[in-house]
C-alpha positions as CSV (number, residue, x, y, z in Angstrom):
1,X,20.2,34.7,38.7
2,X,23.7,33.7,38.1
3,X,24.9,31.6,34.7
4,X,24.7,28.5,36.6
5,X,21.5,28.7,37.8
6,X,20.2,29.7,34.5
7,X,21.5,26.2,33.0
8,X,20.2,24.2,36.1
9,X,16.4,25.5,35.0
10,X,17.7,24.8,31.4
11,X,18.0,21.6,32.4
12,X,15.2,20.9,34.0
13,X,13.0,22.0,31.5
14,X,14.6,20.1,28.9
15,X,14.7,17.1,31.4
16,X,10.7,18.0,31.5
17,X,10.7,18.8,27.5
18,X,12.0,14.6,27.1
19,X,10.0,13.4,29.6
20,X,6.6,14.9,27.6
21,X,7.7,13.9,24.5
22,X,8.2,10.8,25.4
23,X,4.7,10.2,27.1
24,X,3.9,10.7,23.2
25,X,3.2,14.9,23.5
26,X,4.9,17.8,21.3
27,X,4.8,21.6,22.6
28,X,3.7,23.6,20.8
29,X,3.6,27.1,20.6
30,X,0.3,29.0,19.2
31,X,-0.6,32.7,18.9
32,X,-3.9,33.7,20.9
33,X,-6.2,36.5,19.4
34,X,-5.9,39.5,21.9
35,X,-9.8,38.8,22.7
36,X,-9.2,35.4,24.3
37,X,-5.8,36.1,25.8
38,X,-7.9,36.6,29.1
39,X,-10.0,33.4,28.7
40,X,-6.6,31.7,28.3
41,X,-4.7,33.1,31.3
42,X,-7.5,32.2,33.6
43,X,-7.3,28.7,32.4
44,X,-4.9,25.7,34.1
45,X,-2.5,24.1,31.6
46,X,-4.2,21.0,31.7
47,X,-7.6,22.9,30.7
48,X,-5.6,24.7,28.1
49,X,-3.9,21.2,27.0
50,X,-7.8,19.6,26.8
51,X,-9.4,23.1,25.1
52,X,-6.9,22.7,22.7
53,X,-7.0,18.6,22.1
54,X,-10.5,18.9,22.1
55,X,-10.6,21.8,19.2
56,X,-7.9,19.5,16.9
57,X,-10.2,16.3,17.6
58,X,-13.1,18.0,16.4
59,X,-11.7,19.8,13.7
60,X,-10.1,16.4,12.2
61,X,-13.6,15.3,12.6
62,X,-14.7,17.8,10.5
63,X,-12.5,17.0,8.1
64,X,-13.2,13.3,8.0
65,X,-16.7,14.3,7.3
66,X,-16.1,16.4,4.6
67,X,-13.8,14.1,2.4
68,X,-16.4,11.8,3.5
69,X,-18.7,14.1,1.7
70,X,-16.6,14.4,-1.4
71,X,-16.2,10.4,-1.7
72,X,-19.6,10.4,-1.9
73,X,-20.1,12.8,-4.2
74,X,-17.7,11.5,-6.5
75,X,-19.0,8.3,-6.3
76,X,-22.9,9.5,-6.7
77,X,-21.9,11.4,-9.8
78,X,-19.8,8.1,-11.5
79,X,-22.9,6.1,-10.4
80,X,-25.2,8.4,-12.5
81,X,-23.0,8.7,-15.6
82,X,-23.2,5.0,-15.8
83,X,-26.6,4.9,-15.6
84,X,-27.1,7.6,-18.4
85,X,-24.5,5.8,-20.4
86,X,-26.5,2.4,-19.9
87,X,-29.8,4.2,-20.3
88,X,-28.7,5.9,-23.9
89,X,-26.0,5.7,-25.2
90,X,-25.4,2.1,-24.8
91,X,-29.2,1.7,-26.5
92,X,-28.2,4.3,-29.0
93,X,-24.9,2.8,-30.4
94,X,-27.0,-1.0,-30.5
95,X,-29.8,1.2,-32.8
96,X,-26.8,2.7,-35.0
97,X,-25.4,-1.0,-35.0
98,X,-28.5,-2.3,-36.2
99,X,-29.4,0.3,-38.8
100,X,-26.1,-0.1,-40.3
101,X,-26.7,-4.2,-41.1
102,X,-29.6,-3.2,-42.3
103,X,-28.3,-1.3,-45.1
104,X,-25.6,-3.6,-45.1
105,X,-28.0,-6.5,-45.7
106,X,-30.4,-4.5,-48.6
107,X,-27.1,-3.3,-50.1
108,X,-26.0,-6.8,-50.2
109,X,-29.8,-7.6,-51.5
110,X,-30.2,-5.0,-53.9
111,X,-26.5,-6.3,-55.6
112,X,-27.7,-9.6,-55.9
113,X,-30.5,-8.8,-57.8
114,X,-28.8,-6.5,-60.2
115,X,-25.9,-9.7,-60.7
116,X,-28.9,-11.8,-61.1
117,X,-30.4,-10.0,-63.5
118,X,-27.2,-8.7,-65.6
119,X,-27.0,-12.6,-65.3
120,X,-30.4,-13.5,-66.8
121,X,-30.2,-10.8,-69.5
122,X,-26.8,-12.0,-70.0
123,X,-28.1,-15.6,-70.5
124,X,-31.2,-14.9,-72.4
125,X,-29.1,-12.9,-75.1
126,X,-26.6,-15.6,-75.8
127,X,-29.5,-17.9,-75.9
128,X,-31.1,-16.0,-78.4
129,X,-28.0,-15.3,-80.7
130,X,-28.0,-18.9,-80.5
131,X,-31.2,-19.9,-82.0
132,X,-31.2,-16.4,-83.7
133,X,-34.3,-15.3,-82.4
């Protein structure tokens, strides 16, 4: 094969090369295990083309599935932390909110009594210095 011949084939397969790319293809080029180089070489190229399109649509399949998978995983774990935190804790911190204006309230009780009687005894011994009983 002489030099020019060499870049006439050149040239046609980078005419061919375009012409696939353009039809919206890429080549690719893919290492076989030595077990299914024979499967392979008894295969068209169009077989080849389809084994190979077919493999990549199922595996992004697969993979679709699987973050499918995780979304709803996610999701089914949020979905049962809120309904823990709803269930108890939200419960809990209305109990600790209540018990604490309790104490508030018989703090607040227990103070007026003592002013009211510091008050009274207060009173009572003015009264009597008073009328000196």
């Amino acid at each position: 094969m002489e030099f020019s011949d060499e870049n006439l084939e050149q040239s046609t397969l980078d005419k061919e090369l375009h012409h696939i790319e353009e039809q919206g293809y890429k080549k690719y080029v893919v290492k076989i295990n030595n077990k299914f180089v024979s499967l392979i070489d008894d295969m068209s190229v169009d077989e080849r083309n389809s084994i190979i399109n077919d493999i990549l649509e199922t595996y992004r399949e697969q993979e679709n599935e699987k973050r499918q998978t995780r979304f709803i995983k996610g999701m089914a774990i949020k979905i049962l932390i809120t309904i823990f935190v709803m269930l108890f804790v939200v419960p809990f911190i209305f109990l600790a909110i209540n018990k604490a204006l309790n104490v508030t309230s018989k703090n607040y009780k227990e103070m007026q009594n003592n002013f009211q009687t510091l008050y009274d005894n207060s009173y009572h011994s003015k009264k009597q210095k008073r009328t000196g009983l």
